[in-house]
C-alpha positions as CSV (number, residue, x, y, z in Angstrom):
1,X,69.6,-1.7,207.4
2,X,66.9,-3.8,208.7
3,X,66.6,-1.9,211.9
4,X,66.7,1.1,210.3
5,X,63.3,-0.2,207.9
6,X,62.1,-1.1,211.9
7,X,62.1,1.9,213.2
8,X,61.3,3.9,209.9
9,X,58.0,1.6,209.9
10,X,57.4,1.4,213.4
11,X,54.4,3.2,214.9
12,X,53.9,5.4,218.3
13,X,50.8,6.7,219.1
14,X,49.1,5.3,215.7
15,X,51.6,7.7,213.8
16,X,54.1,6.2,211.8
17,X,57.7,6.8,213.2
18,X,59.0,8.5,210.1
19,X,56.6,11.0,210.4
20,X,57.7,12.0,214.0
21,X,61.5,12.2,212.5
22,X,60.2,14.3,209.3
23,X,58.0,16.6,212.1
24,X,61.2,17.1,214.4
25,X,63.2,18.1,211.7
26,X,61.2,20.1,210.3
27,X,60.9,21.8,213.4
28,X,64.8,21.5,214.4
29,X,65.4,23.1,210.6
30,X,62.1,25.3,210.5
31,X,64.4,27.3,213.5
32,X,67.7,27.1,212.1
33,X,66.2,28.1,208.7
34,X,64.2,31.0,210.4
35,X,67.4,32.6,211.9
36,X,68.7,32.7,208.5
37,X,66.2,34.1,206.9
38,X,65.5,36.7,209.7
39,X,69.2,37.9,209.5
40,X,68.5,38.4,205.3
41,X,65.5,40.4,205.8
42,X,66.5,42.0,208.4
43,X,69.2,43.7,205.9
44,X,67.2,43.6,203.2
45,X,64.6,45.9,205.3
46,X,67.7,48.0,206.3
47,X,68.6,48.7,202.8
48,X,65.4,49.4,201.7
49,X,65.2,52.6,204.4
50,X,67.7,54.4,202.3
51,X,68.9,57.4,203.4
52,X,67.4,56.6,207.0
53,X,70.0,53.7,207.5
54,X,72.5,56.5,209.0
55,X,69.9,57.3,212.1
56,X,70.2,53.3,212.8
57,X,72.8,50.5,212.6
58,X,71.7,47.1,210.9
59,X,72.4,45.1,214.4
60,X,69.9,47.8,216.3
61,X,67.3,47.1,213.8
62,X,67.8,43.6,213.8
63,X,67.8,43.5,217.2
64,X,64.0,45.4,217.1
65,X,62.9,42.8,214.5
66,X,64.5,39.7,215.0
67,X,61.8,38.1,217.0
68,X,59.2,39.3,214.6
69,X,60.4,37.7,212.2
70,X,61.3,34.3,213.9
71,X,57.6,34.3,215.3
72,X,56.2,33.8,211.8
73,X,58.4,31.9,210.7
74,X,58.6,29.3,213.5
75,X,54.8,29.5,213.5
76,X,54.9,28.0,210.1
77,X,57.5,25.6,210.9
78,X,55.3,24.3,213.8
79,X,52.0,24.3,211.7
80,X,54.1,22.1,209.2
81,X,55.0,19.6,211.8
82,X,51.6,19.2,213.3
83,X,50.3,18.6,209.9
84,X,53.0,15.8,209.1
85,X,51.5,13.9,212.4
86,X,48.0,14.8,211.2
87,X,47.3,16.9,214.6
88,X,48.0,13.4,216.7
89,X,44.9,11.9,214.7
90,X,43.0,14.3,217.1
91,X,39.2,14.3,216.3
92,X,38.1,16.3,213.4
93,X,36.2,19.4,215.8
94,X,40.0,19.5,217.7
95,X,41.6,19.4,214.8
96,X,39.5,22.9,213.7
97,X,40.1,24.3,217.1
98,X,43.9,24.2,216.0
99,X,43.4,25.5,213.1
100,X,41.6,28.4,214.5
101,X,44.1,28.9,216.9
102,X,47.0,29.1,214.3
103,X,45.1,31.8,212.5
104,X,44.9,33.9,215.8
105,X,48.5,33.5,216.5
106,X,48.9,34.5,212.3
107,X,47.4,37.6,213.4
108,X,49.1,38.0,216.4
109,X,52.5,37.8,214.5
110,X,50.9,40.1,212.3
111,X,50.6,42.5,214.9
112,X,54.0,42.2,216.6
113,X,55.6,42.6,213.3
114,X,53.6,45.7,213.1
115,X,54.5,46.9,216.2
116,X,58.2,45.9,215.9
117,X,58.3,47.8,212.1
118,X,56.9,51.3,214.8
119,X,59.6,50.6,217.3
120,X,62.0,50.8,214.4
121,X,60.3,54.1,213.4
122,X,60.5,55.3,216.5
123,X,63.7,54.8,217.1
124,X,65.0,56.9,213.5
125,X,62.6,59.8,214.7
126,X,64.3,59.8,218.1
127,X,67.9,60.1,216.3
128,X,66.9,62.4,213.7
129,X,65.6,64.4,216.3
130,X,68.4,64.4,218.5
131,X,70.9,64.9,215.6
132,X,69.1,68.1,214.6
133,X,69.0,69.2,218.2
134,X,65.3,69.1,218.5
135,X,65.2,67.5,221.7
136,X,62.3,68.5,222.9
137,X,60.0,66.5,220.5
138,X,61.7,63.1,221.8
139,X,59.0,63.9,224.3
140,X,56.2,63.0,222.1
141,X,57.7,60.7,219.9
142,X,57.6,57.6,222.4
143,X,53.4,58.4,223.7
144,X,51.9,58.6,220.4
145,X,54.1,55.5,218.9
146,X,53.3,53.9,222.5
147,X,49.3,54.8,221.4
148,X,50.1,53.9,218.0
149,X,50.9,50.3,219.2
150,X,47.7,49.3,221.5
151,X,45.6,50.9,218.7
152,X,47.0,48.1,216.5
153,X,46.9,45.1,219.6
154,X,43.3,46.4,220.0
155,X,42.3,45.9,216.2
156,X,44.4,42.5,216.2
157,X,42.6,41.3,219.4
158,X,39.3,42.2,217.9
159,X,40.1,40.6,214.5
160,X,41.7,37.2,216.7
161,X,37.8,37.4,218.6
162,X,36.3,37.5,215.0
163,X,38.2,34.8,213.9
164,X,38.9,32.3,216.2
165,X,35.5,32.6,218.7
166,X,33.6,33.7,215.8
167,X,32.7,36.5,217.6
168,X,30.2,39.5,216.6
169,X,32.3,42.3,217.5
170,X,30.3,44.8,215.6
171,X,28.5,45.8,219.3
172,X,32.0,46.0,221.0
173,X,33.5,48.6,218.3
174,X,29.9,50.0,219.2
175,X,30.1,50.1,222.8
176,X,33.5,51.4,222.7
177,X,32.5,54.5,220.2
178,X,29.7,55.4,222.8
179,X,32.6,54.5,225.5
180,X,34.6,56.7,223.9
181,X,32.6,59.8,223.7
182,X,31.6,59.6,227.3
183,X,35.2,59.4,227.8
184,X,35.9,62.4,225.7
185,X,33.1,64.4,227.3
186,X,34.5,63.6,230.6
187,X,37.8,64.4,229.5
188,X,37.7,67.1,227.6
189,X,40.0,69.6,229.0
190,X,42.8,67.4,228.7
191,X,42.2,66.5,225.3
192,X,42.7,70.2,224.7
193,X,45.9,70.3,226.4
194,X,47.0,66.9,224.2
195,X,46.0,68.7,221.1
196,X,47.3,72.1,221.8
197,X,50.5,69.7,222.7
198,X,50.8,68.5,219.2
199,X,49.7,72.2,217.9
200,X,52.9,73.3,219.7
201,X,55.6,70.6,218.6
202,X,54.4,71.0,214.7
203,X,54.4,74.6,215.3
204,X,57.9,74.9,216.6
205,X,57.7,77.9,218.6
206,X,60.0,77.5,221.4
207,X,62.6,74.5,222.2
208,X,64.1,73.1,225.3
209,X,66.2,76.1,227.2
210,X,65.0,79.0,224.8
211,X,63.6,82.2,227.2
212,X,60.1,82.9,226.3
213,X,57.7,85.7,227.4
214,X,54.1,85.2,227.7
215,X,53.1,88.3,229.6
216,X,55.0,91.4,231.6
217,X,55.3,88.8,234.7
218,X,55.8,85.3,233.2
219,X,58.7,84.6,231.8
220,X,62.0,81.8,231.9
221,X,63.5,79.2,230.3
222,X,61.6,76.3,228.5
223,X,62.5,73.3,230.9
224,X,60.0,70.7,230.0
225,X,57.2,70.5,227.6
226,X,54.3,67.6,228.2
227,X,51.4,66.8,226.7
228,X,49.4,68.3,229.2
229,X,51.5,71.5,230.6
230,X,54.8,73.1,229.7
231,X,57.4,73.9,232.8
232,X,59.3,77.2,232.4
233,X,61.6,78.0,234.9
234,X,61.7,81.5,235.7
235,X,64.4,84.0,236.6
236,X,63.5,84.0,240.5
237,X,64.3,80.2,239.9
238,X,60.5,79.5,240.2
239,X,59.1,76.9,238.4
240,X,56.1,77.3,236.5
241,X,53.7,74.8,234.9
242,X,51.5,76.4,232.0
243,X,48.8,74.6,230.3
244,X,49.7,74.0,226.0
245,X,46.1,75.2,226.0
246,X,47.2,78.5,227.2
247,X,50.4,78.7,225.5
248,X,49.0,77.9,222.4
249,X,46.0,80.2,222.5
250,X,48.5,83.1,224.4
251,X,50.4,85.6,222.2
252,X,54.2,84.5,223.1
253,X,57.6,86.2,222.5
254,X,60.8,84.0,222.4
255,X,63.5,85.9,223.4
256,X,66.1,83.6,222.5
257,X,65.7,83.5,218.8
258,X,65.5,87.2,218.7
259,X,69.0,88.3,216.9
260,X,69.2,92.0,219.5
261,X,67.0,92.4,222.5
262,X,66.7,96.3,223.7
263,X,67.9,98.1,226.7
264,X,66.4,100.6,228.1
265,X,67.8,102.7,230.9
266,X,65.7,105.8,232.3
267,X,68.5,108.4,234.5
268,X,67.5,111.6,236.2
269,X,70.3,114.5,236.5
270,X,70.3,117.3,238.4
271,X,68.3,120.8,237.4
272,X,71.2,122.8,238.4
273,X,73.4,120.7,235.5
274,X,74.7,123.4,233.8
275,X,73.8,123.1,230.0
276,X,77.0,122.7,228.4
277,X,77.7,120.2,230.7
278,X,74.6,118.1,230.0
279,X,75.4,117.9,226.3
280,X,79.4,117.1,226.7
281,X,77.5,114.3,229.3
282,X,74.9,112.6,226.5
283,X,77.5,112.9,223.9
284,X,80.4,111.2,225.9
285,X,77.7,108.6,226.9
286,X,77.1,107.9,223.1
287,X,80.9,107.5,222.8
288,X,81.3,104.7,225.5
289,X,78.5,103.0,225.1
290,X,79.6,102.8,221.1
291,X,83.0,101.4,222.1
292,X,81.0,98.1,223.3
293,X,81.9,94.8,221.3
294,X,77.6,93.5,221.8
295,X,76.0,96.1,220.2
296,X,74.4,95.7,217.1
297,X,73.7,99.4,216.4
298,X,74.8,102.6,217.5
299,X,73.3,103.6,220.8
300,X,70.6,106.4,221.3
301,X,71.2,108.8,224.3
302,X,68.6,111.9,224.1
303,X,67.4,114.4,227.2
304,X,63.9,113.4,227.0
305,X,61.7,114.6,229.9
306,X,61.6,117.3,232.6
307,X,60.8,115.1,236.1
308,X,59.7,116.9,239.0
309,X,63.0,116.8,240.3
310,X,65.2,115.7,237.6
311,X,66.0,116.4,234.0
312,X,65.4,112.7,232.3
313,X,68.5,111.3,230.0
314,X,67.1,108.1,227.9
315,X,69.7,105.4,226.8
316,X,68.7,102.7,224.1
317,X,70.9,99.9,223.3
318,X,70.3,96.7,221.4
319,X,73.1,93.8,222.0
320,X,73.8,91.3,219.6
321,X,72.5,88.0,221.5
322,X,74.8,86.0,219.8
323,X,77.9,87.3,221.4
324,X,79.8,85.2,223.4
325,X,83.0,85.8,225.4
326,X,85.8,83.2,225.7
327,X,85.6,80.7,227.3
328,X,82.2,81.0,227.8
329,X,80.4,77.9,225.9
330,X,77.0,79.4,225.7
331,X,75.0,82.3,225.2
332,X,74.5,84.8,227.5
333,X,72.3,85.9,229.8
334,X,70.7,89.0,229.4
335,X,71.4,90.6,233.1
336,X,75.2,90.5,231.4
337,X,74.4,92.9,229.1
338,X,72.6,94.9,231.5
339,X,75.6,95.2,234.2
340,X,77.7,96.1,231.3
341,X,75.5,99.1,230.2
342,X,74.4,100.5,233.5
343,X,78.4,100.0,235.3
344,X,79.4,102.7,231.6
345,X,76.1,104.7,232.9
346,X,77.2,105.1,236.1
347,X,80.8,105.9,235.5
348,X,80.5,108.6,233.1
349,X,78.1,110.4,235.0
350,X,79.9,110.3,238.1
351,X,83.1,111.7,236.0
352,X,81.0,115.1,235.9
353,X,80.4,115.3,239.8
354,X,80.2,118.2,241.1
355,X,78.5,119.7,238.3
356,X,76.4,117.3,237.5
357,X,74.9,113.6,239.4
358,X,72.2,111.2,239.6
359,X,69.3,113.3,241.1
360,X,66.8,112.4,243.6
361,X,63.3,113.3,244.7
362,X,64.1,116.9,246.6
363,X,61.8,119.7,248.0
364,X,62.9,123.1,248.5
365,X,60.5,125.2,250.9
366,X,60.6,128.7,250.2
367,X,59.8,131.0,253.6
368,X,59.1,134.4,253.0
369,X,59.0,136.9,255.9
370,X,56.1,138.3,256.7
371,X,56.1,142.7,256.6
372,X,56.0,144.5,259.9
373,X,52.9,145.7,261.3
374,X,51.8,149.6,261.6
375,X,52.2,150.3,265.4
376,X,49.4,153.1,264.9
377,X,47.2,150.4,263.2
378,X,47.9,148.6,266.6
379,X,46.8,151.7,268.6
380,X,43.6,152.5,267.2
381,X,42.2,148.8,267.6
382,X,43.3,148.6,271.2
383,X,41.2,152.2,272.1
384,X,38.5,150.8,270.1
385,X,38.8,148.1,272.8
């Protein structure tokens, strides 16, 4: 064992060998041990999210936090082993310096394992999210936990300034607030989009595909919403971007989560419809339209105005827009309902041609003969002549 004592007692670099073996293992074991001890709180951080653990698996969120927690650990490891080799008997100012610079990387593992703990947040909010078919918020979930993140790598990198420079940062944090209102000044208009943005997705008013209505010309399908502008694509196929300012501040109707949407269909019959007729006509419209499998109350058909050249039937309807027909997977559209109703319109009415039909703008001229002139009238005026 005498080369063993040798070595054990030899030097290299002024530093005992047996320190250099008791550094590299600590930093060979400091590893092995880290992975270990990753993997247990890993699952210990996976049990403690309860009822959460079903939107992730324990290897996605040890995937997210394995390397926050190896940092740390290694980091500890490695400040262990320098201190078994007294920092390479570096001078005493040096030997500060890396002491300094441990305490920024502390913070810096502080703030990845920060960051890491919002990616794992992130990523339950996305699956809850998705699960409960809210899809459209998935589209603000990853920009505010994105802002969420270089807040904290901002505050870290002022606190690693503070501490390892020994830096005043008191004037940046000031700098930055009078940075920051210039910035808000300047961008002020978009910050009221953002804000109407999140207004909206707490709010809930609409989701991806719904129909909405903002005014008599503006309306479609929800088929994106930002955090500046929400896309609606419109019937014409037209796509439209809105403001959230706008939408948030407009009076909206969402047609899709309304359980009936009215019909309403205006027809003009002819004057010369005799009355008997015209009543068998609105009542056997009622019964037709009644015998439809959408509707979610009787219809109303009433004679309702006198037109200048028509007599005015009104037909109300309200369909059920939850109806769905086999195999059709979906709801649908309205225009279905409305072919429906106006092709029962149009064949009942024409079942009572000739005496009755759709009417159309008509003028009748009236020409009334004028009476024959006195021939003696004509005499006297032409002696007078």
């Amino acid at each position: 064992m005498r080369w063993w004592r040798l070595l054990w007692e030899s030097e290299w670099q002024g530093i005992l060998s047996a320190r250099w073996i008791i550094a590299l293992l600590i930093l060979v074991g400091g590893y092995f041990l880290a992975r270990l001890v990753a993997q247990g709180l890993s699952r210990l951080l996976h049990i403690a999210l309860g009822k959460a653990r079903a939107d992730i698996s324990q290897q996605e969120l040890h995937r997210l936090m394995r390397a926050a927690w190896l940092f740390p650990l290694f980091l500890i490891a490695a400040y262990g082993a320098g201190s078994v080799v007294h920092f390479l008997h570096l001078p005493e100012k040096a030997v500060a310096w890396i002491g300094r610079v441990f305490e920024a990387l502390a913070l810096l593992a502080m703030g990845f394992l920060g960051s890491r703990l919002l990616a794992v947040a992130q990523t339950i909010l996305a699956s809850q999210y998705e699960r409960a078919g809210e899809t459209y918020k998935l589209q603000l979930v990853h920009p505010l936990f994105t802002i969420g993140r270089v807040v904290l790598f901002l505050l870290v990198g002022f606190l690693m300034l503070e501490h390892t420079l020994k830096l005043n940062v008191a004037p940046f944090f000031t700098t930055l607030g009078l940075g920051g209102l210039a910035v808000a000044l300047a961008a002020q208009e978009t910050l009221q989009h953002f804000i109407s943005a999140i207004a909206i997705f707490a709010d809930k008013p609409f989701q991806l595909g719904e129909v909405v209505r903002i005014d008599a010309n503006t309306a479609g399908s929800i088929e994106k919403i930002g955090l500046r502008s929400t896309h609606i694509r419109t019937f014409d196929n037209h796509l439209l971007v809105i403001p959230n300012k706008r939408l948030a501040d407009s009076p909206l109707e969402n047609l899709s989560r309304a359980p009936e949407r009215r019909l309403l269909f205006r027809i003009g019959v002819l004057y010369s419809t005799p009355d008997a007729v015209l009543r068998r006509l609105i009542e056997d419209l009622r019964d037709r339209l009644s015998k439809l499998p959408f509707l979610g109350r009787p219809p109303s058909v009433y004679l309702t105005n006198f037109q200048d050249s028509a007599l005015e039937i009104t037909v109300i309807v309200f369909v059920r827009m939850d109806y769905q027909e086999e195999p059709s997977t979906g709801p649908l559209p309205i225009f279905y309902f409305q072919d429906k109703v106006a092709w029962v319109i149009l064949e009942t009415v024409r079942d009572y041609e000739p005496q009755t039909s759709f009417a159309f703008p008509t003028r009748t001229l009236h020409i009334q003969s004028l009476p024959q002139r006195d021939p003696t009238l004509s005499e006297v005026s032409g002696d007078r002549k």
